[in-house]
PDB file of N, CA, C and O in Angstrom:
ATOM      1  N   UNK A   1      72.360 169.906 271.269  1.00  0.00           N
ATOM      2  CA  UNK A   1      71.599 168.923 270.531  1.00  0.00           C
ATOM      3  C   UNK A   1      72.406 167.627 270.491  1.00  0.00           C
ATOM      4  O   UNK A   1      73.604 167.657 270.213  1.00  0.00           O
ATOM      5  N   UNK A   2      71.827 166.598 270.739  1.00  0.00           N
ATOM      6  CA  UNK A   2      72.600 165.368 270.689  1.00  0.00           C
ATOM      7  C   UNK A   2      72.651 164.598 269.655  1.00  0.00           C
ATOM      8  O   UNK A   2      71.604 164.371 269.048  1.00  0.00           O
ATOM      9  N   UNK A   3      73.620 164.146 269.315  1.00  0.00           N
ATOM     10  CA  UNK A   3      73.669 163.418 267.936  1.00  0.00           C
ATOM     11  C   UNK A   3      72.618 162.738 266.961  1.00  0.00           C
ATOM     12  O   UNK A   3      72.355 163.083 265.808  1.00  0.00           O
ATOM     13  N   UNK A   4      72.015 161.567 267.779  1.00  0.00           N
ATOM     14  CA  UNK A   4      70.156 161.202 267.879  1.00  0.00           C
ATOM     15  C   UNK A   4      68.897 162.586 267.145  1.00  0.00           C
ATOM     16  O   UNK A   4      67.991 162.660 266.315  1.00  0.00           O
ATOM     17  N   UNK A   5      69.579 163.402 268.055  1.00  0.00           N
ATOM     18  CA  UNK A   5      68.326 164.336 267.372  1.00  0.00           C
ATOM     19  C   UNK A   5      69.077 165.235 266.138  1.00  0.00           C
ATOM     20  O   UNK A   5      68.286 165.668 265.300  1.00  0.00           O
ATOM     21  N   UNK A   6      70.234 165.503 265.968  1.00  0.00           N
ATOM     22  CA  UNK A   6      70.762 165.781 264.557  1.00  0.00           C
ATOM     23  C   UNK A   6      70.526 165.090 263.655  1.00  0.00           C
ATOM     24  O   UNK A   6      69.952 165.466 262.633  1.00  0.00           O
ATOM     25  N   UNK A   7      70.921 163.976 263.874  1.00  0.00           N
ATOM     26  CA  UNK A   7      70.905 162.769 262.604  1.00  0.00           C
ATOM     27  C   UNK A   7      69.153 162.601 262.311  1.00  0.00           C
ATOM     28  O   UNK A   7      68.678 162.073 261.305  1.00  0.00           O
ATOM     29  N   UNK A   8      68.387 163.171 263.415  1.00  0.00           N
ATOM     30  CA  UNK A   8      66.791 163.043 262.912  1.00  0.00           C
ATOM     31  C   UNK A   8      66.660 164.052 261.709  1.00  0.00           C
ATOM     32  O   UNK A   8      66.089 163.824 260.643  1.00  0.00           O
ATOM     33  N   UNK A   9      67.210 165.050 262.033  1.00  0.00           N
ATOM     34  CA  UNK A   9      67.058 166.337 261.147  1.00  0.00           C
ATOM     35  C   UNK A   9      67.478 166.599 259.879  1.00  0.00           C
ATOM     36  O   UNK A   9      67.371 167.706 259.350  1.00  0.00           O
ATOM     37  N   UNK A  10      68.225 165.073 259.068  1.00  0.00           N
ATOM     38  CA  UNK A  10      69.141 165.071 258.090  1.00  0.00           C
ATOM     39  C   UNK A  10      68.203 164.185 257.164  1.00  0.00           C
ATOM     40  O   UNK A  10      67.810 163.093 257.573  1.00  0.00           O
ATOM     41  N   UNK A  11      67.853 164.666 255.924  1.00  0.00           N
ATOM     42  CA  UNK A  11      67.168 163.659 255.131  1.00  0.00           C
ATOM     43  C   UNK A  11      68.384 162.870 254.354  1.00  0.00           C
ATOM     44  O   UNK A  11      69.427 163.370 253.933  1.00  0.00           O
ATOM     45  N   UNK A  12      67.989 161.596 254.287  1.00  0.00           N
ATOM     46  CA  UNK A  12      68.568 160.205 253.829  1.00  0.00           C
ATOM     47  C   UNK A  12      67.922 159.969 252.965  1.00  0.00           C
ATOM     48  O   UNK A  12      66.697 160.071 252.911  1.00  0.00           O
ATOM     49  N   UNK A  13      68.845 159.519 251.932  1.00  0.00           N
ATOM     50  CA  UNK A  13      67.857 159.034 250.856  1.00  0.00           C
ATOM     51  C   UNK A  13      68.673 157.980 249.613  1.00  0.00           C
ATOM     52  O   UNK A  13      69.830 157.971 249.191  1.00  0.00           O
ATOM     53  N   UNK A  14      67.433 157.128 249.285  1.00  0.00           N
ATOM     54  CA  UNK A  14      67.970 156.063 248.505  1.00  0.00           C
ATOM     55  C   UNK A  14      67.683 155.747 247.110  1.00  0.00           C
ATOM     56  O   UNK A  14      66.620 156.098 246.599  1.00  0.00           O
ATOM     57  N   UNK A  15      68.638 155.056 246.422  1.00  0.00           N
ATOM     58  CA  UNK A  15      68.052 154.818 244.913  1.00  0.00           C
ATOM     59  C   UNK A  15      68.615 153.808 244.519  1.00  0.00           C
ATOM     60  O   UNK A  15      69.828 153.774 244.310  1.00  0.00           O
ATOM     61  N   UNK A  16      67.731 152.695 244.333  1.00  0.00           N
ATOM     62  CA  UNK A  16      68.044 151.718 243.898  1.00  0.00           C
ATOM     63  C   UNK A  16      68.723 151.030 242.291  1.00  0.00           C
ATOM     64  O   UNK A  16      68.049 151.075 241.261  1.00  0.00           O
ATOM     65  N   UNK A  17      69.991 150.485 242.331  1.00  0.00           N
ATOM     66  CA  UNK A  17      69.803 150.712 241.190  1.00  0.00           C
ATOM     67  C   UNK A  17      69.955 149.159 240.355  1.00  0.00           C
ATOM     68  O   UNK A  17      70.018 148.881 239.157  1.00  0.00           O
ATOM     69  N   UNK A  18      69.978 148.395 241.496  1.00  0.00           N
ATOM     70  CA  UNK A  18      69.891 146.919 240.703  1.00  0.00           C
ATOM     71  C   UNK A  18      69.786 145.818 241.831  1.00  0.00           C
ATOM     72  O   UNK A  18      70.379 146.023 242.890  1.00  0.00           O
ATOM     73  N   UNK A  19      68.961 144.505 241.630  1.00  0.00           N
ATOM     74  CA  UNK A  19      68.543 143.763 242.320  1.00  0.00           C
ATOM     75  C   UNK A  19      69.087 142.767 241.389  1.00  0.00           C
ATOM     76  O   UNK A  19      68.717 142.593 240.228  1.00  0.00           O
ATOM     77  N   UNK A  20      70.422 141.842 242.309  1.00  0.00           N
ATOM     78  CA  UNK A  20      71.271 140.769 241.563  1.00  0.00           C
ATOM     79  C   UNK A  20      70.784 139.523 241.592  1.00  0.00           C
ATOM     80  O   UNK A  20      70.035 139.494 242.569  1.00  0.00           O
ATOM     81  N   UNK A  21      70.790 138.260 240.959  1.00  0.00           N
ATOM     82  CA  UNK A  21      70.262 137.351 241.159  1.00  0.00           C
ATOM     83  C   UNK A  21      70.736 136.744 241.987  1.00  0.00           C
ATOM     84  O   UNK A  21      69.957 135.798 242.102  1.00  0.00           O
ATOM     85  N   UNK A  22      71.834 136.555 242.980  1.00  0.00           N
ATOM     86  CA  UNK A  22      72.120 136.040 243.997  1.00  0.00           C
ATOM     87  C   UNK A  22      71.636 137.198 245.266  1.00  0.00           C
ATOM     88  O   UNK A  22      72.338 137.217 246.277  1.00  0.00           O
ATOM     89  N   UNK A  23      70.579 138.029 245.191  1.00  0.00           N
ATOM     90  CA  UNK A  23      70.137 138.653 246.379  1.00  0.00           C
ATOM     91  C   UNK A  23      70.797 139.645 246.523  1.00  0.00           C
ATOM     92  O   UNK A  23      70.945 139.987 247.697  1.00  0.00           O
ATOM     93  N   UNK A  24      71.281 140.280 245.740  1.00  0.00           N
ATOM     94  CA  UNK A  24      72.310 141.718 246.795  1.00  0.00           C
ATOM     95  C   UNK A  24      71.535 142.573 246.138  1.00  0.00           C
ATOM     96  O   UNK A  24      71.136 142.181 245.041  1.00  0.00           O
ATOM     97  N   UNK A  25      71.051 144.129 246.661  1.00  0.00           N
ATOM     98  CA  UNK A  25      70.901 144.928 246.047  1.00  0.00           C
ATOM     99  C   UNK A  25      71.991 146.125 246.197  1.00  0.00           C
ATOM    100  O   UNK A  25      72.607 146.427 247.219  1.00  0.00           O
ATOM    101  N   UNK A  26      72.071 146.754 244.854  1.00  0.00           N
ATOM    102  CA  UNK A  26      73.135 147.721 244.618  1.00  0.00           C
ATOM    103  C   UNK A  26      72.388 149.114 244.840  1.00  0.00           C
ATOM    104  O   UNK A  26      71.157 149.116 244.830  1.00  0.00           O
ATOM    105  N   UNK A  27      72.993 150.123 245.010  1.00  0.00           N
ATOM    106  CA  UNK A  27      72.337 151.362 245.559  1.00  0.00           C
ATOM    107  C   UNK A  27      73.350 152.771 245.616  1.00  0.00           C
ATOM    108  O   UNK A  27      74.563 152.966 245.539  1.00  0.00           O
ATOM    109  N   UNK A  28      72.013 153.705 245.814  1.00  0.00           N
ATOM    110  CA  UNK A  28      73.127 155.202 245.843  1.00  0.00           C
ATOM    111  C   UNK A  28      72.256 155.474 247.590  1.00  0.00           C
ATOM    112  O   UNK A  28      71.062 155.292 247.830  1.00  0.00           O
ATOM    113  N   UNK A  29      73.321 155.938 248.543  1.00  0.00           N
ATOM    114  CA  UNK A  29      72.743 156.300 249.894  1.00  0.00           C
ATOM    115  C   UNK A  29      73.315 158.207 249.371  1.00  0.00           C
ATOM    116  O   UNK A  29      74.172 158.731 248.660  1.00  0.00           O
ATOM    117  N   UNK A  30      72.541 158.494 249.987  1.00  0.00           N
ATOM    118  CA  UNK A  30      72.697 160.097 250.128  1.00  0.00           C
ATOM    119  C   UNK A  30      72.647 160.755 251.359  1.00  0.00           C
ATOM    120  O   UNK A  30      71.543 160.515 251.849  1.00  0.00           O
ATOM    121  N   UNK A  31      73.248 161.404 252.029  1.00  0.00           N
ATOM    122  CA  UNK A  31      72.749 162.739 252.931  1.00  0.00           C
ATOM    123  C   UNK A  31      72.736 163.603 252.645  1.00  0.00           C
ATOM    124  O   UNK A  31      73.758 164.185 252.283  1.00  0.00           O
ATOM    125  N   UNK A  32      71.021 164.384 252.667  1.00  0.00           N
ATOM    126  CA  UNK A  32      71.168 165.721 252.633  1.00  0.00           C
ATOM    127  C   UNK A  32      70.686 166.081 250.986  1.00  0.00           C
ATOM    128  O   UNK A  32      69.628 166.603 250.634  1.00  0.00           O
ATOM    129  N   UNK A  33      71.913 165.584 250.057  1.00  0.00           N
ATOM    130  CA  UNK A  33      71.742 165.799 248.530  1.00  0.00           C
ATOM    131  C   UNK A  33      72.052 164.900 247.932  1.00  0.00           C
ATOM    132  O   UNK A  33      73.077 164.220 247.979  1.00  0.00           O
ATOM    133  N   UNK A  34      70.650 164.801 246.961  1.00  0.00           N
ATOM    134  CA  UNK A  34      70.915 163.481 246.711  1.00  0.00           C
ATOM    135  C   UNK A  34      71.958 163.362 245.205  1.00  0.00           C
ATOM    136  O   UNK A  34      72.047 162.333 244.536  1.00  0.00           O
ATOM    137  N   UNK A  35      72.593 164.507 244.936  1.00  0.00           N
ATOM    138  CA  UNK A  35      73.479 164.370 243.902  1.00  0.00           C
ATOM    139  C   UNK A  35      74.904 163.989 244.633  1.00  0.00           C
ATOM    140  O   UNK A  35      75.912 163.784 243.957  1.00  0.00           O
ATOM    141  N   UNK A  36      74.904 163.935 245.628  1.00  0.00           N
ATOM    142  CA  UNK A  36      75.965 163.376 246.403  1.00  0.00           C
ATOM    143  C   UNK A  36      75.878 162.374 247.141  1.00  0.00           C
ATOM    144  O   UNK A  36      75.255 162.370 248.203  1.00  0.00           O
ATOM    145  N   UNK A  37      76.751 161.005 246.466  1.00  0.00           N
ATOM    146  CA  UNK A  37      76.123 160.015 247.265  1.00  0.00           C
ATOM    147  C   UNK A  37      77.285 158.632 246.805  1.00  0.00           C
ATOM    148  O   UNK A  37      78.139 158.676 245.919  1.00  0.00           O
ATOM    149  N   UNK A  38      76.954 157.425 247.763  1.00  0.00           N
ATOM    150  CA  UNK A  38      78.116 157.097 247.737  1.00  0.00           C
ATOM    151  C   UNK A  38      77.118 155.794 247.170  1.00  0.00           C
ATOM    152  O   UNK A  38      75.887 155.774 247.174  1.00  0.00           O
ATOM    153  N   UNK A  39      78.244 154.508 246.590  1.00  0.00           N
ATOM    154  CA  UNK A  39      77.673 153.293 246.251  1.00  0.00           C
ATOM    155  C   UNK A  39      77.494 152.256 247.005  1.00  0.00           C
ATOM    156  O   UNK A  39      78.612 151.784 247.213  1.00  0.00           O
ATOM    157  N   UNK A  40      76.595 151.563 247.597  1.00  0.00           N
ATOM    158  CA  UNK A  40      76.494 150.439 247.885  1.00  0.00           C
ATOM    159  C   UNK A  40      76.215 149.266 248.030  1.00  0.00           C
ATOM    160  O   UNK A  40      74.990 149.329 247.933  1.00  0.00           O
ATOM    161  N   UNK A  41      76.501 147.999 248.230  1.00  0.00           N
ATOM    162  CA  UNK A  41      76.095 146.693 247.985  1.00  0.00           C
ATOM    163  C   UNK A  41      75.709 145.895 249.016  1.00  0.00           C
ATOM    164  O   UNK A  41      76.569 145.084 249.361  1.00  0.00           O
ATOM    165  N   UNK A  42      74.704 145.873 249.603  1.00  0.00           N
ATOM    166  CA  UNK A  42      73.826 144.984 250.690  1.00  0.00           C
ATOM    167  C   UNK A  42      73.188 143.412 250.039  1.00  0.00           C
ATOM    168  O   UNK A  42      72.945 143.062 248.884  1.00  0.00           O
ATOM    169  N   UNK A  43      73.079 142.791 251.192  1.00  0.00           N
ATOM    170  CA  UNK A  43      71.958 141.552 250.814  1.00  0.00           C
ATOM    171  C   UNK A  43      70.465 141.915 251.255  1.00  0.00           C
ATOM    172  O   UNK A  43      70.282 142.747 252.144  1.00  0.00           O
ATOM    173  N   UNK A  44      69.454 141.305 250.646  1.00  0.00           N
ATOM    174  CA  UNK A  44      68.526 142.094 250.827  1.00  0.00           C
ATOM    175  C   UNK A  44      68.132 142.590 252.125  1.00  0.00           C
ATOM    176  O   UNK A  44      68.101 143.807 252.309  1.00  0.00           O
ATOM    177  N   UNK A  45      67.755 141.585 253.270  1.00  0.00           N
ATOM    178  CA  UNK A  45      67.892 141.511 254.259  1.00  0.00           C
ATOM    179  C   UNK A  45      68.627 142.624 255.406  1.00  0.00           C
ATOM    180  O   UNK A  45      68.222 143.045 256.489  1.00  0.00           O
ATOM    181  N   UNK A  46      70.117 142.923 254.488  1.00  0.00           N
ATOM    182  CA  UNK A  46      70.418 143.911 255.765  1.00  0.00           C
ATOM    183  C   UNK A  46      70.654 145.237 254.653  1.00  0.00           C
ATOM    184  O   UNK A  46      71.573 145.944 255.066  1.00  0.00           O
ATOM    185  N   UNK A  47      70.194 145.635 253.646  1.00  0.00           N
ATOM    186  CA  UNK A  47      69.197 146.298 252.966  1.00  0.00           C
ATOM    187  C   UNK A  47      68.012 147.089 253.626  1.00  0.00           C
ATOM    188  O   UNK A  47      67.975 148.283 253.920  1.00  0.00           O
ATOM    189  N   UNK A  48      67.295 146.364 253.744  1.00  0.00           N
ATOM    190  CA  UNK A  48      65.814 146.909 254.855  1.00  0.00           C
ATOM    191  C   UNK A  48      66.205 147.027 255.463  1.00  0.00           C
ATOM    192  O   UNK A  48      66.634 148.179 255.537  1.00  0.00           O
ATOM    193  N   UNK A  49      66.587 146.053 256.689  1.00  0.00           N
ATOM    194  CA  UNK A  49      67.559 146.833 258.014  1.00  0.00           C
ATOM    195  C   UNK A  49      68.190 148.333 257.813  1.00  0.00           C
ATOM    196  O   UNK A  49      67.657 149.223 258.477  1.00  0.00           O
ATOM    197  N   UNK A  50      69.302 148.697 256.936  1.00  0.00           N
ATOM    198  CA  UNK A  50      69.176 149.561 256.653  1.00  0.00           C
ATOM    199  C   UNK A  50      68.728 150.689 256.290  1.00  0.00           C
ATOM    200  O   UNK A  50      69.197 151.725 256.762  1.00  0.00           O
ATOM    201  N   UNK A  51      67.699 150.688 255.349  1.00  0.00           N
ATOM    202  CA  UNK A  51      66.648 151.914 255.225  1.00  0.00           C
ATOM    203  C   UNK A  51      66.015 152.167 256.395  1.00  0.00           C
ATOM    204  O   UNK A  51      66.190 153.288 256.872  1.00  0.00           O
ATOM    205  N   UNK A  52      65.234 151.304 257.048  1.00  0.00           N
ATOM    206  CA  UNK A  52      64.435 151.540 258.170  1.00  0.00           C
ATOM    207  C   UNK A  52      65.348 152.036 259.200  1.00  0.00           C
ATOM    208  O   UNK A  52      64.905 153.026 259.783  1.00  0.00           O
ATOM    209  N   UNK A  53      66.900 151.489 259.729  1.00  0.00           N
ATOM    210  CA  UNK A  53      67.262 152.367 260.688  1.00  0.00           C
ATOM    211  C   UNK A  53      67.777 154.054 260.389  1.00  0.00           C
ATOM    212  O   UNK A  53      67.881 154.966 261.210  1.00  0.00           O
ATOM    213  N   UNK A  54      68.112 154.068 258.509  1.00  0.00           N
ATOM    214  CA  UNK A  54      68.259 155.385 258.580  1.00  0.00           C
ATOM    215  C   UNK A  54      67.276 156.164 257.748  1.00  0.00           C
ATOM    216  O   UNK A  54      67.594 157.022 256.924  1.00  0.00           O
ATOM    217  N   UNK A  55      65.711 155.676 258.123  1.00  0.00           N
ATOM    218  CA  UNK A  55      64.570 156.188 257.500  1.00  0.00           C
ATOM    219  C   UNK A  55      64.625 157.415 256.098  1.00  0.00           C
ATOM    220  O   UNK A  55      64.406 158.608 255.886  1.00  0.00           O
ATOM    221  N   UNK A  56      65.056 156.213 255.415  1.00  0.00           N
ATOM    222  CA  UNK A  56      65.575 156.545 254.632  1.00  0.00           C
ATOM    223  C   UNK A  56      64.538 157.444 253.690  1.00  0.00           C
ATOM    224  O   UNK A  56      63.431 156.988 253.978  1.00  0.00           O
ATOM    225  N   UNK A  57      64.375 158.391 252.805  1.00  0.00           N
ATOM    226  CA  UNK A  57      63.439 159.313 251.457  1.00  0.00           C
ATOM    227  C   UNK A  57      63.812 157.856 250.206  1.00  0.00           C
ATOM    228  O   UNK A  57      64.833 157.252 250.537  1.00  0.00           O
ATOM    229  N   UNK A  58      63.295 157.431 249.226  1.00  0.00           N
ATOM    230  CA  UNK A  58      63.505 156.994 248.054  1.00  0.00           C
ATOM    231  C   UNK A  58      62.900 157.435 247.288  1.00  0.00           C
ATOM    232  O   UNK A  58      61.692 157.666 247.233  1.00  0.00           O
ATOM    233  N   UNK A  59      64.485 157.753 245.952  1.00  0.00           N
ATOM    234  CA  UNK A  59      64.140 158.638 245.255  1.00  0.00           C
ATOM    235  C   UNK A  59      63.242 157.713 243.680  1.00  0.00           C
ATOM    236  O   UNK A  59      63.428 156.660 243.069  1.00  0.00           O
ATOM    237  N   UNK A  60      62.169 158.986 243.589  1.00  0.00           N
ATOM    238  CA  UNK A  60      61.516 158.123 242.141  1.00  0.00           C
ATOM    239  C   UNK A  60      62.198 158.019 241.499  1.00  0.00           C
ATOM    240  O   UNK A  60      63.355 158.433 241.572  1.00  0.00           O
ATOM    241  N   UNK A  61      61.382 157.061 240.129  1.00  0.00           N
ATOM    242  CA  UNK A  61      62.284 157.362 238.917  1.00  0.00           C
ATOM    243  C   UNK A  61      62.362 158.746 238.291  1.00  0.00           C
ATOM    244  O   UNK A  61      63.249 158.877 237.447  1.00  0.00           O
ATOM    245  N   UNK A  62      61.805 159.516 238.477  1.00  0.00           N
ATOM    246  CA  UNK A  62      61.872 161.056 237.707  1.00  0.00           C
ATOM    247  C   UNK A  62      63.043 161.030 238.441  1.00  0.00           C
ATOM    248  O   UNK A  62      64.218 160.770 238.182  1.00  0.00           O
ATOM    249  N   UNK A  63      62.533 161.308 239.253  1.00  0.00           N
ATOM    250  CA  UNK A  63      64.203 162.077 239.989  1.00  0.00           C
ATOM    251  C   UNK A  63      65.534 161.408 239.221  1.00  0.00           C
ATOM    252  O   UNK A  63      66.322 162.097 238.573  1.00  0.00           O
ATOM    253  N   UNK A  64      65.627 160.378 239.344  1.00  0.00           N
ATOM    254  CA  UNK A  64      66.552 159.263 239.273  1.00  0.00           C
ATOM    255  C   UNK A  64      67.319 159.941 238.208  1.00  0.00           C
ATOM    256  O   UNK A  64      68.458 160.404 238.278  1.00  0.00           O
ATOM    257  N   UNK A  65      66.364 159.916 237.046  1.00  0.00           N
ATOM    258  CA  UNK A  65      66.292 160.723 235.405  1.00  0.00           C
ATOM    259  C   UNK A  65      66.673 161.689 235.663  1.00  0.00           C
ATOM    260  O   UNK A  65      67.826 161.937 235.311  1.00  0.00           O
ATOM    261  N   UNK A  66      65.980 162.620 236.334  1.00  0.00           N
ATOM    262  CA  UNK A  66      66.788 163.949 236.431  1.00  0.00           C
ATOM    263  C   UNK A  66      68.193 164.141 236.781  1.00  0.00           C
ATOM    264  O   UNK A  66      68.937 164.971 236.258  1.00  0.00           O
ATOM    265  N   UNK A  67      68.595 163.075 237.970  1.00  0.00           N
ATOM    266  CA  UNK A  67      69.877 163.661 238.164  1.00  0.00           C
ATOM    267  C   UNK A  67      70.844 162.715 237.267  1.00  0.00           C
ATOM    268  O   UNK A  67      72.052 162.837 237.472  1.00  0.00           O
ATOM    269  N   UNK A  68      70.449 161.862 236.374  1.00  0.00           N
ATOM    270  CA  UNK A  68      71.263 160.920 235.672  1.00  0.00           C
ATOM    271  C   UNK A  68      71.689 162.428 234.783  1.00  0.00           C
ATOM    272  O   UNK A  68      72.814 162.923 234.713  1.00  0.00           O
ATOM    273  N   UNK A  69      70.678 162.840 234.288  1.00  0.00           N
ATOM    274  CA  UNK A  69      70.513 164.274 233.085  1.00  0.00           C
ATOM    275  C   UNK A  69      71.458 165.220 233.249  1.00  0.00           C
ATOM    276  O   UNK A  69      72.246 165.574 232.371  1.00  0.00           O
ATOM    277  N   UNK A  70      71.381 165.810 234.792  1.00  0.00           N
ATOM    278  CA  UNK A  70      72.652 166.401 235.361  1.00  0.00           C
ATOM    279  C   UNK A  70      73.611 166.025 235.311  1.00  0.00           C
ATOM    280  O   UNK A  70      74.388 166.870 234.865  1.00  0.00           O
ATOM    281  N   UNK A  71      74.229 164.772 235.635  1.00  0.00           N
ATOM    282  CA  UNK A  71      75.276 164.177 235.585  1.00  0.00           C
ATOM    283  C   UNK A  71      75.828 164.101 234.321  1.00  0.00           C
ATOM    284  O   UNK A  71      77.044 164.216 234.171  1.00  0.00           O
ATOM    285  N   UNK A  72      74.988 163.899 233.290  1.00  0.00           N
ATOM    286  CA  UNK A  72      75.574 163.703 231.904  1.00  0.00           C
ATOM    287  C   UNK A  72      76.107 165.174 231.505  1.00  0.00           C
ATOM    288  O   UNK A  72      77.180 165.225 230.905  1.00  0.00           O
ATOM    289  N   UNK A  73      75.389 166.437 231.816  1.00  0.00           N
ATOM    290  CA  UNK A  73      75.493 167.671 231.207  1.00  0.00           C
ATOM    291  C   UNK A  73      77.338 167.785 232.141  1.00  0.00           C
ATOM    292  O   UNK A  73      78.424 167.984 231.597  1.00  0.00           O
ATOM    293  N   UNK A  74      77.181 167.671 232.935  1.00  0.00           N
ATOM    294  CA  UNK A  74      78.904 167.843 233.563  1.00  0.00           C
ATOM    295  C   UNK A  74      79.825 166.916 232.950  1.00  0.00           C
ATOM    296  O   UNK A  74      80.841 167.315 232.381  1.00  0.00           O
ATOM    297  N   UNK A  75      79.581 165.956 233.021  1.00  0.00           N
ATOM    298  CA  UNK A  75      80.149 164.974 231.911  1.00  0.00           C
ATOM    299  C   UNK A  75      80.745 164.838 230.363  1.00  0.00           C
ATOM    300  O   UNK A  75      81.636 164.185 229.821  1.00  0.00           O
ATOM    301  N   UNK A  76      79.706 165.866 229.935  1.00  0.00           N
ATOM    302  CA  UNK A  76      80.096 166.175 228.440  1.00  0.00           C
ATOM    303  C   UNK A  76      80.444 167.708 228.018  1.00  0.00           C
ATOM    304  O   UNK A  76      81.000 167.926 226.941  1.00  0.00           O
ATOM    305  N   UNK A  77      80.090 168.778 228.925  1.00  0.00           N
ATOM    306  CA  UNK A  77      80.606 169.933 228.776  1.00  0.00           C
ATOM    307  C   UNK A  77      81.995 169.920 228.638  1.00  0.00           C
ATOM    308  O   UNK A  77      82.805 169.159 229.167  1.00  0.00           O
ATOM    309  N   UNK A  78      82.227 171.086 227.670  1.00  0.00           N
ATOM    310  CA  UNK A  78      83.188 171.494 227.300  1.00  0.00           C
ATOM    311  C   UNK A  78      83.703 172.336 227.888  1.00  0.00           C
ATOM    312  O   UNK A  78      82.943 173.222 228.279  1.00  0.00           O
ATOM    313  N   UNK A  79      85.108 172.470 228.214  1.00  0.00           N
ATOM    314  CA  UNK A  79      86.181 173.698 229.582  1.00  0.00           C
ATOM    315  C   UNK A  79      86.429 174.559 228.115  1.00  0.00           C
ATOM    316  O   UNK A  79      87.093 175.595 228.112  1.00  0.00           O
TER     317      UNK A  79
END
């Protein structure tokens, strides 16, 4: 299988999480899961560029909520 058709097989996915007034939008990119995911800062412009070359899933706001929810429960549990 060639790389091209792996990387087809991998869902991508995005969540926006702020649109700055000088144009950048801030974001979570994911592969695969979207509780794993890294931060990033684009201008809008190469933003879209982006989603569209890595056809990207965007996640709703439920979701968004949900995994904020998760995140908090690891966050505040007690060892």
């Amino acid at each position: 299988m060639s790389a091209n058709q792996n990387s087809a097989l991998t869902k991508k996915y995005i969540r926006v999480r702020n649109r700055t007034a000088k144009g950048f939008v801030e974001f979570d990119f994911s592969i695969d899961d979207p509780e794993l995911y890294v931060e990033l800062i684009l201008p809008e412009t190469a933003f879209k560029e982006f989603c569209e070359h890595n056809a990207v899933e965007w996640l709703s706001p439920e979701e968004g909520k949900r995994l904020d929810a998760d995140r908090k429960k690891w966050r505040t549990s007690v060892s």
